[in-house]
C-alpha positions as CSV (number, residue, x, y, z in Angstrom):
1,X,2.3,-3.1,4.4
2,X,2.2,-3.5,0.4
3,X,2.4,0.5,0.3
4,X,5.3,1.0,2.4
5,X,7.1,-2.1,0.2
6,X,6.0,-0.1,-3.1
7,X,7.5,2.9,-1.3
8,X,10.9,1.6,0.2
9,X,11.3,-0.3,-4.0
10,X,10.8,2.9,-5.8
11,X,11.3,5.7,-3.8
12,X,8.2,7.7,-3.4
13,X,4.3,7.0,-3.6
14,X,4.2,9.9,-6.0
15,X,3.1,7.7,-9.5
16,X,2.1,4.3,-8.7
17,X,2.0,1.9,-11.3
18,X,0.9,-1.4,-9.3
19,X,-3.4,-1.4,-10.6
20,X,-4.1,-3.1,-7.1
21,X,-2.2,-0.6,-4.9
22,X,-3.3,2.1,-6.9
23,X,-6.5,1.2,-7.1
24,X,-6.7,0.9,-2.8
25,X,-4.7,4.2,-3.1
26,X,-7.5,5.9,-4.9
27,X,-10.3,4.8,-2.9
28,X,-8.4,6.3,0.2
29,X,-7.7,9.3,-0.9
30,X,-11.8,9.6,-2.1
31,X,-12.7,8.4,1.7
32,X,-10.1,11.4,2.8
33,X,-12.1,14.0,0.2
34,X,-16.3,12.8,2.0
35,X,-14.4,13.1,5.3
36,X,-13.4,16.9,4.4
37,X,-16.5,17.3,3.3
38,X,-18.5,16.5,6.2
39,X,-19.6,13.5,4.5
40,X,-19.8,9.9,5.8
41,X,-16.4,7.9,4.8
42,X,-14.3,5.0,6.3
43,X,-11.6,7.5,7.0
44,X,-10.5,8.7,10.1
45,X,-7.6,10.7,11.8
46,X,-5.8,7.3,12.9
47,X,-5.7,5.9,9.2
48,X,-5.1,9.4,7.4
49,X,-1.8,9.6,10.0
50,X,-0.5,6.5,8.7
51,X,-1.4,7.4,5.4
52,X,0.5,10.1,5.8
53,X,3.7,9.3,8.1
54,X,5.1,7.0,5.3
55,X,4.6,9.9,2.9
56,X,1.4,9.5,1.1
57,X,-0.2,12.7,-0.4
58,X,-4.2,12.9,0.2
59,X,-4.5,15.2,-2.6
60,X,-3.1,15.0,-6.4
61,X,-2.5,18.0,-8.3
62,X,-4.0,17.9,-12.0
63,X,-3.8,19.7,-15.4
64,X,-4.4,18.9,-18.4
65,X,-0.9,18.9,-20.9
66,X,1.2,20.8,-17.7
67,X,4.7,19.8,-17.7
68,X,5.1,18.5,-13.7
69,X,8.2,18.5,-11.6
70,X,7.8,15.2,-11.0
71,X,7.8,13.5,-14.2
72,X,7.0,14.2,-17.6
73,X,3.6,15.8,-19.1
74,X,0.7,13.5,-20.0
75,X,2.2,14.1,-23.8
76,X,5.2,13.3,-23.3
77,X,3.9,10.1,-20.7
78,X,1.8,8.4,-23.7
79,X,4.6,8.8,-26.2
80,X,6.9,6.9,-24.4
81,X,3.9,4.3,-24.3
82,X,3.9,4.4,-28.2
C-alpha cells in the first residue's frame, strides 16, 4: 500500500527516495533475481504480478557516469547534492 501511495505522489517507482520503501524495494527485487536463478527466495509469481501491475521494474539498469533518460547522470545527481 505505501508503494502504490509513493507511486500515485510522484508519478513513477523509477527513483525512490523514501530509505524504508526503498530499502523493501531492494530486497524484492533481490528475492526476484534467487527466484530466476533457481535459487530459494520469498518471491513468487503472485507477489512479482503485483509488483509489477502497479509498475514496478524487477530489474534496474546501471552504468557508471551514463547520462539516463530518466534523470540526470550520477555527476550531475551529486552536484545538485553539493
Amino acid at each position: 500500500e505505501q508503494l502504490k501511495k509513493y507511486k500515485e505522489h510522484h508519478g513513477d517507482l523509477d527513483t525512490i527516495t523514501d530509505k524504508s520503501i526503498g530499502s523493501w524495494v531492494a530486497s524484492q527485487r533481490r528475492h526476484y533475481k534467487l527466484m530466476q536463478e533457481g535459487k530459494p527466495s520469498s518471491m513468487n509469481d503472485e507477489r512479482l504480478k503485483k509488483l509489477t501491475s502497479i509498475g514496478l521494474a524487477m530489474t534496474v539498469k546501471r552504468g557508471r557516469n551514463k547520462k539516463s533518460s530518466s534523470g540526470p547522470s550520477w555527476d550531475e545527481f551529486f552536484e545538485q547534492l553539493r
